[in-house]
C-alpha positions as a printed Julia matrix, in Angstrom:
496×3 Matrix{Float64}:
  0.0    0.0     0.0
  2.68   2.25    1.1
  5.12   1.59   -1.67
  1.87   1.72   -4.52
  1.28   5.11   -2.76
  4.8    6.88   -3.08
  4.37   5.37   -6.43
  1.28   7.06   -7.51
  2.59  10.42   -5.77
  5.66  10.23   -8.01
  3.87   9.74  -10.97
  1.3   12.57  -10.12
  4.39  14.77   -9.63
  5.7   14.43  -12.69
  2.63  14.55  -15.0
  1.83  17.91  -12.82
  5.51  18.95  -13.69
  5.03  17.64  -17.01
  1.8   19.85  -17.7
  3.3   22.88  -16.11
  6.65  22.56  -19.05
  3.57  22.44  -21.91
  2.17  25.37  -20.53
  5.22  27.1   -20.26
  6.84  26.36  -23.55
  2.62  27.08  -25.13
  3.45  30.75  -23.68
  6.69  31.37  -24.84
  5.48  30.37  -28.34
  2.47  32.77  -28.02
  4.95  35.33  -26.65
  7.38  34.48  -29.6
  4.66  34.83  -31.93
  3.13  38.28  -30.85
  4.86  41.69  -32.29
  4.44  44.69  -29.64
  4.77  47.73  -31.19
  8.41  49.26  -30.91
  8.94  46.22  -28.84
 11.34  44.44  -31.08
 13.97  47.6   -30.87
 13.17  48.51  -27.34
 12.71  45.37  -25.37
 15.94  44.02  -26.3
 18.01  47.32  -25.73
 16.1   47.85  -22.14
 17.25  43.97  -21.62
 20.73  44.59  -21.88
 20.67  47.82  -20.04
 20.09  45.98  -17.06
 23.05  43.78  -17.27
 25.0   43.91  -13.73
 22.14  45.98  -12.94
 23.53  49.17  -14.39
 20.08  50.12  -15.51
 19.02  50.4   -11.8
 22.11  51.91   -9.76
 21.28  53.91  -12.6
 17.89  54.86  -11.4
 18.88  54.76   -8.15
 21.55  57.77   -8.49
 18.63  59.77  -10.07
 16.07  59.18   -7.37
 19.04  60.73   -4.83
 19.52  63.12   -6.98
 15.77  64.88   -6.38
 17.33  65.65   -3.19
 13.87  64.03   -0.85
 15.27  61.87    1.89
 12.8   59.62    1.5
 13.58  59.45   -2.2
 16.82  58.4    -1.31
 15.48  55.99    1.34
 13.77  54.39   -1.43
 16.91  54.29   -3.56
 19.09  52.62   -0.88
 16.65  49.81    0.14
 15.77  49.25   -4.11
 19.71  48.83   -4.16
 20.18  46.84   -0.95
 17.03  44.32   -2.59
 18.37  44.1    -5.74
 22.04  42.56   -3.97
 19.72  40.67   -2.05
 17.97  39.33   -4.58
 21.21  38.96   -7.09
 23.0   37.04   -4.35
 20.12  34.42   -3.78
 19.69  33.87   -7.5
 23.27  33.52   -8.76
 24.56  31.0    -5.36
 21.27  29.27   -4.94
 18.9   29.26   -7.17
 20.88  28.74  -10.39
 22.72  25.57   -8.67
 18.88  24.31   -7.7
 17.82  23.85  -11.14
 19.36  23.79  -14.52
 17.35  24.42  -17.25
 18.36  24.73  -20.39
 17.67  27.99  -22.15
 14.94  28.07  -24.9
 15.52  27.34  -28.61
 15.26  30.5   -30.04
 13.81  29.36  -33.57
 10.35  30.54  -33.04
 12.23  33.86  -31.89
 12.7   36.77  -34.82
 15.98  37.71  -34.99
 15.58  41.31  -34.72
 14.29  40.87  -31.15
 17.51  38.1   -30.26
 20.04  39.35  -27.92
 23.24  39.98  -29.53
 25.15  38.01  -26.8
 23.24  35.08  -25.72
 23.45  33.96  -21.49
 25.49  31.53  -20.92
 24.08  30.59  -17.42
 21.1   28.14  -16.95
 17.33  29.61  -17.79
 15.73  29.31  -13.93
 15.27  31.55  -12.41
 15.88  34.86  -14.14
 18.05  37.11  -12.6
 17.52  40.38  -14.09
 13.73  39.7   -13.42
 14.31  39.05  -10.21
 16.78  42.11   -9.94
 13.94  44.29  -11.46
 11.39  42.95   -9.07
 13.31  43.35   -5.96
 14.86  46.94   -7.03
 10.85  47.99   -7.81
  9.68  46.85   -4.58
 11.96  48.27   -2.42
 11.72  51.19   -3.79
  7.75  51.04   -3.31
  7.91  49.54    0.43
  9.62  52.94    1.2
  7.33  55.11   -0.97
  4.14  53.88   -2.88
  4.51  57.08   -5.8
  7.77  56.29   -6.03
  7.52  52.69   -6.54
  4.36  53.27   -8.75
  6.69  55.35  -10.42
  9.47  52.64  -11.17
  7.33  49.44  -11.78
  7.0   50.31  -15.37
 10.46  49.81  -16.04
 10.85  46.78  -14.49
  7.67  45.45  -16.09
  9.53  46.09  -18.9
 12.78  44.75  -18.53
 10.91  41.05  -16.85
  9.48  41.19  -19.98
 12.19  41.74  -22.53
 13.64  38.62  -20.97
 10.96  36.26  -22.32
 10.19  38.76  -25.33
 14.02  38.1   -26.73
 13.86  34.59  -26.15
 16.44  34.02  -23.34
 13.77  32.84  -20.45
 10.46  30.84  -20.11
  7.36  32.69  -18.38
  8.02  30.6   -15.52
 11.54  31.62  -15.57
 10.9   35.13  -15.18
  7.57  34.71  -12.73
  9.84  33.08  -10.5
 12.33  34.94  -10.19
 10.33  38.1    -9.97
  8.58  36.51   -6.64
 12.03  35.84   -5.25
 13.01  39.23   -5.72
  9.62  40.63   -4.06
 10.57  38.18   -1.51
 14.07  39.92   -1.11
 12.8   43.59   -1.01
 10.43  42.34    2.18
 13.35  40.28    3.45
 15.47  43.21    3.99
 12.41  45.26    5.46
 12.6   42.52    8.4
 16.21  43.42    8.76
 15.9   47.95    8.49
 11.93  47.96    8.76
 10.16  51.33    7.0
  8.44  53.72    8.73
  5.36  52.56    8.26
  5.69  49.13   10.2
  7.49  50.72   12.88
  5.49  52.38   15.99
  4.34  56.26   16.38
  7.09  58.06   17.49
  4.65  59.79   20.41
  2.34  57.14   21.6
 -0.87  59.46   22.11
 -2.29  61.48   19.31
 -2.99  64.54   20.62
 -5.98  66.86   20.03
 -4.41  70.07   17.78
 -5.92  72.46   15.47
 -5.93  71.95   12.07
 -4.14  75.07   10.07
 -5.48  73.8     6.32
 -3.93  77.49    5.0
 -1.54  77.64    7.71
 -3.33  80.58    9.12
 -2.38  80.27   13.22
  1.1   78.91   12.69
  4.26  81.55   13.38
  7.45  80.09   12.65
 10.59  81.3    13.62
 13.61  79.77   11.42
 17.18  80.45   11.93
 18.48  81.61    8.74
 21.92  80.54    9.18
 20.69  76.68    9.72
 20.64  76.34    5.91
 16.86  75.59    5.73
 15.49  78.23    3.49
 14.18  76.09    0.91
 12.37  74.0     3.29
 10.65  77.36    4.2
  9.52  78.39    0.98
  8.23  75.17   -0.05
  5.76  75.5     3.67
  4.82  78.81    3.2
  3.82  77.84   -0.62
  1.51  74.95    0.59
  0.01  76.93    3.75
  0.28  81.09    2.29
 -1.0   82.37    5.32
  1.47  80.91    7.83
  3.82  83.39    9.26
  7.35  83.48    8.71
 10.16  85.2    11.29
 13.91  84.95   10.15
 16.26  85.88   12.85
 19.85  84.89   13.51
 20.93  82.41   16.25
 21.46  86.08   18.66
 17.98  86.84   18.26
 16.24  83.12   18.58
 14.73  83.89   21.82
 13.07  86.72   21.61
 11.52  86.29   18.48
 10.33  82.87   19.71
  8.49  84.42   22.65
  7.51  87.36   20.5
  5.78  84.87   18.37
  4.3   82.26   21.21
  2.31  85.16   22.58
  0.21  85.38   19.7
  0.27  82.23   17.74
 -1.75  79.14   17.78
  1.21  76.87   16.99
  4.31  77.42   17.34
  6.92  76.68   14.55
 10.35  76.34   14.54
 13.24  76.0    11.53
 16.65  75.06   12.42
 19.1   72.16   14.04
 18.69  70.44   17.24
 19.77  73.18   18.96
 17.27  76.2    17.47
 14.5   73.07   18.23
 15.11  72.52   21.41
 14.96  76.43   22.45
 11.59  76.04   20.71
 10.45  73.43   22.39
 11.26  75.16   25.96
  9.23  78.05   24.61
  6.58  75.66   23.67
  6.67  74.0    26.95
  6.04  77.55   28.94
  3.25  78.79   26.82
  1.61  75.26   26.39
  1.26  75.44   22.67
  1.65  72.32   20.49
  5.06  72.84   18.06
  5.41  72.28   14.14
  9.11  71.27   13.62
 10.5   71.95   10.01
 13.93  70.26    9.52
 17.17  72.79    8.92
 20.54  72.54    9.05
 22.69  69.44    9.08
 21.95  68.53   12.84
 18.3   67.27   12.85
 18.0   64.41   15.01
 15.15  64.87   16.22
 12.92  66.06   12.98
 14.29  62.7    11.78
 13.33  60.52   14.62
 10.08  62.27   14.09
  9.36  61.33   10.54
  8.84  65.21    9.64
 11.85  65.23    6.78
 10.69  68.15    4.5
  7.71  70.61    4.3
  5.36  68.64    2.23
  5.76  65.9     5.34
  4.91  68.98    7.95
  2.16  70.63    5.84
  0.15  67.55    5.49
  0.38  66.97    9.43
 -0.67  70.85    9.99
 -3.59  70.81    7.49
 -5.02  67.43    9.11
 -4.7   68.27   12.34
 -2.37  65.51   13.06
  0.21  65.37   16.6
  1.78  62.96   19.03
  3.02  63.79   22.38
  6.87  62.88   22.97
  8.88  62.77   25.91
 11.09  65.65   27.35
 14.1   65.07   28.7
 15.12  67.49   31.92
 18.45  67.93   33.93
 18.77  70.33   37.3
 21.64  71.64   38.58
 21.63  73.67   41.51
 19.7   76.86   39.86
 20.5   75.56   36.19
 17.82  73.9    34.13
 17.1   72.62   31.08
 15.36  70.17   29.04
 16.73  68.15   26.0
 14.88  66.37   23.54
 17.48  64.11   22.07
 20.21  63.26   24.72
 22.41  64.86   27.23
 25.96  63.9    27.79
 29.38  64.72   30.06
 32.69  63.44   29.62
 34.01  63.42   25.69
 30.38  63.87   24.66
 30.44  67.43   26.24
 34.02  68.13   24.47
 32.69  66.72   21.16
 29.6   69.13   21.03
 31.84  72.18   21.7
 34.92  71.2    19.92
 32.24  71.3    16.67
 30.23  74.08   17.34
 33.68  76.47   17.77
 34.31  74.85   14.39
 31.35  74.82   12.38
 30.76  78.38   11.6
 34.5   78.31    9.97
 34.75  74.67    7.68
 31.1   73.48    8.08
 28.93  71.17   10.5
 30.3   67.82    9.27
 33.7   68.73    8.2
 33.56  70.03   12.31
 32.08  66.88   13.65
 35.24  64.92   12.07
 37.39  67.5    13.42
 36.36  67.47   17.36
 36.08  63.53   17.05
 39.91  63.14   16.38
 40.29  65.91   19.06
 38.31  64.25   21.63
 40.32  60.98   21.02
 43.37  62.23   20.99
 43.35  64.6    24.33
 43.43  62.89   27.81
 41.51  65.65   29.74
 38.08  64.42   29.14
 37.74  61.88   32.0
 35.74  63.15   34.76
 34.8   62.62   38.71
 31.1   61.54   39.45
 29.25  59.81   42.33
 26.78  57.31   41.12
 24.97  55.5    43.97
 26.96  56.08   46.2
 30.31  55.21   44.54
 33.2   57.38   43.13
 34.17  56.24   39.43
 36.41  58.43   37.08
 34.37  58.33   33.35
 35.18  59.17   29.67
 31.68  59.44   28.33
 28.14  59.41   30.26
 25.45  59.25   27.15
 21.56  59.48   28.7
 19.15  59.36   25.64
 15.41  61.03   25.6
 14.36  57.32   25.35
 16.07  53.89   23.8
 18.38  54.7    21.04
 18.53  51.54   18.59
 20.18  50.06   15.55
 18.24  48.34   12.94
 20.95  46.23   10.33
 23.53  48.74    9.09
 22.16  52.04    9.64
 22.7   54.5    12.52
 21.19  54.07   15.61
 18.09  56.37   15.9
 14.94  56.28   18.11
 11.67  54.64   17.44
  9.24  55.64   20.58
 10.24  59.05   21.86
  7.38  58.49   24.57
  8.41  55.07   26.17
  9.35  56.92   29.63
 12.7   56.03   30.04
 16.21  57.44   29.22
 19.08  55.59   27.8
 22.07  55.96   30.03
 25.66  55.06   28.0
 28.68  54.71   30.15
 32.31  54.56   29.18
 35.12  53.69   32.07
 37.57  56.24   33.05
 40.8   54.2    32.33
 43.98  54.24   29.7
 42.57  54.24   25.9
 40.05  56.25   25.23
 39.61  54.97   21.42
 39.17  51.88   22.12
 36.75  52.17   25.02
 34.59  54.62   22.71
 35.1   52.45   19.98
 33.84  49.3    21.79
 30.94  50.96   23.42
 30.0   52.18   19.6
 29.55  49.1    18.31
 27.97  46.74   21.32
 24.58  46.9    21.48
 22.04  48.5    24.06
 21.81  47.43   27.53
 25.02  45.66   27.46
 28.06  45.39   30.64
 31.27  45.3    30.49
 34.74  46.14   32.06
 34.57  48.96   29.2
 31.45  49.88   29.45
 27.53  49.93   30.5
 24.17  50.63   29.65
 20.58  51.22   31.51
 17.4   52.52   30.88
 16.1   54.62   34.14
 13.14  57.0    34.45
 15.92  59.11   36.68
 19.51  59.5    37.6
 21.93  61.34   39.86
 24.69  62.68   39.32
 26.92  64.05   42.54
 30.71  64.89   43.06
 30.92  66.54   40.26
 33.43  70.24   40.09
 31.58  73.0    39.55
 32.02  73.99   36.01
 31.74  70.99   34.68
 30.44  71.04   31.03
 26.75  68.81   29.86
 25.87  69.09   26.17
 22.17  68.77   25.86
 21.22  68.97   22.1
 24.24  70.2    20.33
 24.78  73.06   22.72
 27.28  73.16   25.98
 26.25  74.66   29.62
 27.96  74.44   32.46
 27.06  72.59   35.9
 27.04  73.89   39.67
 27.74  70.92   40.64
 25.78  67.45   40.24
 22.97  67.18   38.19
 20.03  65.3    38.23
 18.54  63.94   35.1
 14.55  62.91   34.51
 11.66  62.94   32.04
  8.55  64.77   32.09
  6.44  62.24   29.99
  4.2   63.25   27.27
  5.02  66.51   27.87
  5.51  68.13   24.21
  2.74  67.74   21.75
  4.52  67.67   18.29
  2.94  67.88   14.72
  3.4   64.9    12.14
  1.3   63.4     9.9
 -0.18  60.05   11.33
 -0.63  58.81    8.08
  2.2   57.49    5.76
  1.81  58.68    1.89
């Protein structure tokens, strides 16, 4: 019975195999047989230009070259999908099954490839190239990805159009290239499977003309064109340049009469915002500027369209706020606060950056900070004396997703991400090894918590804390906590 059984399964396996090679070879004929017009000198040329997938680095250079982040989002995860895709296909799946190639009689020669593959036929790789570039371009943006599927239509199918692959060739390898664009989502999700950034949506006007908002943007922060492209999609907000001298004033000139406040500049013109914001209890409309916007990013506002949708709709999240005390000092920080090398970094670059540039400064005060020995300083943490290179708290958990920077995902989880580097001989290497271990790791090196509060004591008075990008210094220990929820934030709840 058994034996008659695995028989009769066999059998049935091949006949079903059998009837799915008729049907395949039955299309290629019809496909062989039909003329699309301009399709024999098109198809054939659009074939080739995918060859090593120039055809889409290709597209990929011109979709960073509009300039969106999100367009360039889309180009790096089309490109990281395709080498996905391209890796699986040519160590795998080629290997898995040879198949010959078709006979290209039935094939007119004005559509035949001038250099024939010499690889096996299953799967096709530039189909599944085309399908895994197309998709990861549209798991990162839908228009975008509507944009590109065309193409790769197209070049899926020039491949059975010029007679080098079967329909099943190229439907197969298309579905393992989908499969890679969503494989490398699991590794670096999108923003749209990942969680709000504010866990409450809060209850804000909606400004459909921007009539209600006043924002204040720092004209040296480089963000000008973000600013016209806002005031062009809401004409009625109002608009306040001011240098970084003036930032104050004009943001309480415009809090007293505004129904939103709105800010346009780094971390640092934010963050004075957002303390303005906080004291006149209006929500706040971030517009990213300069090359320092961490927390815009961590947002998901990245350009005006982003922010003008949010403000129209009436969309907001409340986020965390991170707070530190010392003695009469206060302040609140809506990224992270730091002491040690972290304070010498922040004002190693901003003495630098008005005179080479914000990232050619970053470089600069990062060898500078490795190379000095002055950084280490004296604190009490419960209750025990400890000498310390860097002391990192976050504005909640900091993390890394595959091989991009770490960012934030929830900036209203309650907590604060405390980084610790040991005083001790090597700085680089201590830095370096608490750079690349992960979160809420111990070592001799280094440590990592999440707390709702911490403090500080033993530390000399003068003692410098960057909070932000910006440098203050301490009268002595500080305390560091959260005020939850506290800062309602515009972004659109929505992803387009």
């Amino acid at each position: 019975m058994t034996a008659d059984a695995d028989l009769n399964g066999t059998e049935s396996g091949r006949a079903l195999r059998g009837r799915l090679m008729a049907l395949d070879h039955r299309l290629f004929e019809a496909v062989a047989a039909r003329h699309f017009p301009g399709g024999d000198r098109l198809l054939p040329r659009l074939s080739r230009s995918a060859n090593h997938g120039v055809l889409w680095f290709g597209t990929a250079a011109l979709l960073a070259a509009t300039g969106s982040p999100r367009a360039r989002r889309a180009a790096v995860r089309g490109v990281a999908s395709l080498a996905l895709a391209s890796a699986t296909i040519n160590t795998v799946g080629k290997r898995s099954v040879r198949r010959r190639r078709p006979v290209l009689d039935a094939v007119p020669a004005i559509r035949r490839l001038k250099r024939q593959p010499i690889t096996t036929s299953f799967p096709s790789g530039h189909s599944a190239s085309a399908a895994a570039f197309a998709a990861g371009v549209a798991l990162e943006s839908r228009p975008l990805g509507a944009a590109v599927a065309p193409l790769a239509a197209s070049v899926i199918l020039s491949r059975v159009y010029t007679g080098v692959h079967y329909p099943g060739d190229v439907v197969v390898g298309a579905a393992l290239g989908v499969g890679a664009a969503f494989a490398v989502r699991g590794l670096v999700p999108t923003r749209d499977v990942l969680p709000l950034p504010g866990r409450t949506c809060a209850d804000v006007p909606a400004l459909p003309d921007g009539d209600g908002l006043v924002l204040v943007a720092d004209r040296t922060a480089g963000g000008a064109g973000h600013v016209r492209a806002l005031t062009e999609i809401l004409p009625r907000a109002k608009v306040v340049e001011c240098g970084p001298q003036d930032l104050g004033t004009e943001l309480e000139k415009a809090a007293a009469h505004a129904a939103v406040l709105g800010v346009c500049g780094g971390d640092g013109t934010v963050n004075a915002a957002a303390a303005v914001a906080l004291r006149h209890g209006l929500p706040l409309a971030v517009l990213p500027g300069g090359s320092l916007g961490n927390f815009a990013r961590d947002l998901g506002v990245e350009d005006a369209r982003t922010l003008a949708r949010a403000l129209a709709a009436g969309q907001a999240v409340r986020v965390d706020v991170g707070r530190f005390t010392s003695g009469d000092t206060r302040g609140y920080f809506l990224n992270s606060c730091g002491l040690g090398v972290h304070s010498e970094l922040a004002g190693e670059r901003n003495r630098w950056s008005k005179r080479i540039g914000d990232r050619p400064a970053g470089l600069l005060a990062a060898v500078r900070a490795l190379r000095a020995d002055r950084h280490q300083v004296q604190v009490e943490i419960n209750g025990v004396r400890r000498p310390l290179w860097l002391l990192f708290a976050g504005n909640g958990m900091y993390r890394r997703t595959g091989p991009v920077p770490a960012r934030r995902f929830d900036l209203a989880d309650g907590r604060l991400d405390v980084r610790v580097v040991h005083g001790g001989g090597a700085p680089a290497l201590r830095l370096l090894a608490a750079a690349v271990a992960g979160p809420l790791t111990r070592s001799p090196l280094h440590a990592a918590v999440r707390v709702d509060r911490l403090e500080l004591g033993g530390l000399e008075p003068g003692t410098l804390l960057a909070y932000d990008g910006e440098v203050v210094a301490l009268e002595g220990g500080v305390t560091l906590d959260k005020l939850p929820e506290a800062l309602t934030v515009y972004r659109p709840l929505d992803s387009d």
